[in-house]
C-alpha positions as CSV (number, residue, x, y, z in Angstrom):
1,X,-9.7,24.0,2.4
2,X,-8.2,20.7,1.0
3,X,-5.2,19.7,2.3
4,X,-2.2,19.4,-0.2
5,X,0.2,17.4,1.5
6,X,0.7,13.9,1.0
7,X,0.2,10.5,2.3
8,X,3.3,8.7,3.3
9,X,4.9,5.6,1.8
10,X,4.8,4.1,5.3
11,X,1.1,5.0,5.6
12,X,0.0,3.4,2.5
13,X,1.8,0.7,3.8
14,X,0.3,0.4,6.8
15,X,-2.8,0.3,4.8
16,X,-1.9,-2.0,2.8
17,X,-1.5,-4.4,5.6
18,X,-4.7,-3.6,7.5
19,X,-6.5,-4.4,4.2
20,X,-4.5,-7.9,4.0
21,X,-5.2,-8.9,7.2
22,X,-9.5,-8.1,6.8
23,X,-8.9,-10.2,2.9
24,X,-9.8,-14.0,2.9
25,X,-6.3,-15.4,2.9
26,X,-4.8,-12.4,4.0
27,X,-3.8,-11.9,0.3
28,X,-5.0,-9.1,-2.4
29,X,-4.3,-8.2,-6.2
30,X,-2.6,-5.2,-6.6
31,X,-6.1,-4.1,-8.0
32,X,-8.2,-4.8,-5.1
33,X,-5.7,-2.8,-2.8
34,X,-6.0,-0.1,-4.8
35,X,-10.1,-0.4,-4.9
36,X,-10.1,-0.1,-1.1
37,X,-7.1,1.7,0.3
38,X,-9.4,5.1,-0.5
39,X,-11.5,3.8,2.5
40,X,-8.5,3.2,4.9
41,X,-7.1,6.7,4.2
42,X,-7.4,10.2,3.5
43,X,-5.9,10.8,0.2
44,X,-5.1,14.8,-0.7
45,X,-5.4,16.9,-3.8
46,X,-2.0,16.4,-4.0
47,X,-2.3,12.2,-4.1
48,X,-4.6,12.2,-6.7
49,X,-2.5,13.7,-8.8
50,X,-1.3,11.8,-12.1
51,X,1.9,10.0,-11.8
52,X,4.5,11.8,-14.0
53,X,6.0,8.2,-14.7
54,X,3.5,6.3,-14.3
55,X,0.7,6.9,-16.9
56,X,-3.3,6.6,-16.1
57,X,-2.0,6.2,-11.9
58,X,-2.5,8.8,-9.3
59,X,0.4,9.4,-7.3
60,X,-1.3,7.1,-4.1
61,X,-1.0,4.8,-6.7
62,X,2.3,4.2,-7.6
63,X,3.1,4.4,-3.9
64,X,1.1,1.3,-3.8
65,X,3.6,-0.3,-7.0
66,X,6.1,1.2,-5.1
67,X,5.9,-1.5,-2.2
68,X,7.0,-4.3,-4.5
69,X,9.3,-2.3,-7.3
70,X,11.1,-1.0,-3.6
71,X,11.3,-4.4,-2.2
72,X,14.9,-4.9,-1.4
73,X,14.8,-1.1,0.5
74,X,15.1,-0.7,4.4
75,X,11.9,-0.6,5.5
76,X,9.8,-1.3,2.9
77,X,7.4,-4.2,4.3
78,X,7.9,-7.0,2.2
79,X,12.2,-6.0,2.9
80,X,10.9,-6.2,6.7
81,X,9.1,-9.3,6.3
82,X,5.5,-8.3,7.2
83,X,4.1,-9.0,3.3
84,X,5.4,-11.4,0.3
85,X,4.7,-11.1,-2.9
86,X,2.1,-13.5,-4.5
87,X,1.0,-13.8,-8.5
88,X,-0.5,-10.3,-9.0
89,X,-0.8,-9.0,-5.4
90,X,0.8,-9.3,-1.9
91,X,-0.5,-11.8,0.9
92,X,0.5,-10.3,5.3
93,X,2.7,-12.5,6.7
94,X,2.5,-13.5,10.7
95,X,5.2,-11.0,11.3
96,X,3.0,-8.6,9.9
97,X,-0.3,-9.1,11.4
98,X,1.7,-8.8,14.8
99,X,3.1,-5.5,13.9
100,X,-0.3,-3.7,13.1
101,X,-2.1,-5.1,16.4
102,X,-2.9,-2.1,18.5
């Protein structure tokens, strides 16, 4: 039976960083995250669902936008220091490769 929960702010985060760290430069277009984050993660029935406010986006989706429109909030990860925006995308920062080592 699918699962109808949802994925996390802080997990798609955490994706989001993995992916940055494997990406030449440690740097992706908003675009590209959202191509490959589906192979980080398990994304529900409920994640896939189309963003209310966000036309043509899937909920995961917007969580992605979410981590730069949410900057300036405790906790988000470019807030925290671990990702800085870029033209079009986000690059990992030293701080943030550090805090998704194992």
């Amino acid at each position: 039976m699918p699962s109808s929960s949802r994925i996390s702010e802080i997990e798609i985060s955490r994706a989001v960083m993995m992916i940055l760290a494997d990406e030449p430069g440690g740097e992706a277009t908003m675009g590209r995250l959202k191509e490959l984050i589906p192979s980080y993660v398990t994304l529900s029935e409920a994640d896939c669902v189309q963003s209310t406010t966000r036309p043509n986006e899937e909920l995961w989706e917007q969580q992605v936008r979410n981590i730069t429109s949410h900057w300036q909030t405790e906790g988000n990860i470019i807030n925290d220091g671990y990702v800085e925006r870029v033209e079009g995308g986000l690059r990992i920062t030293d701080a943030g490769r550090h805090h998704i080592q194992p």
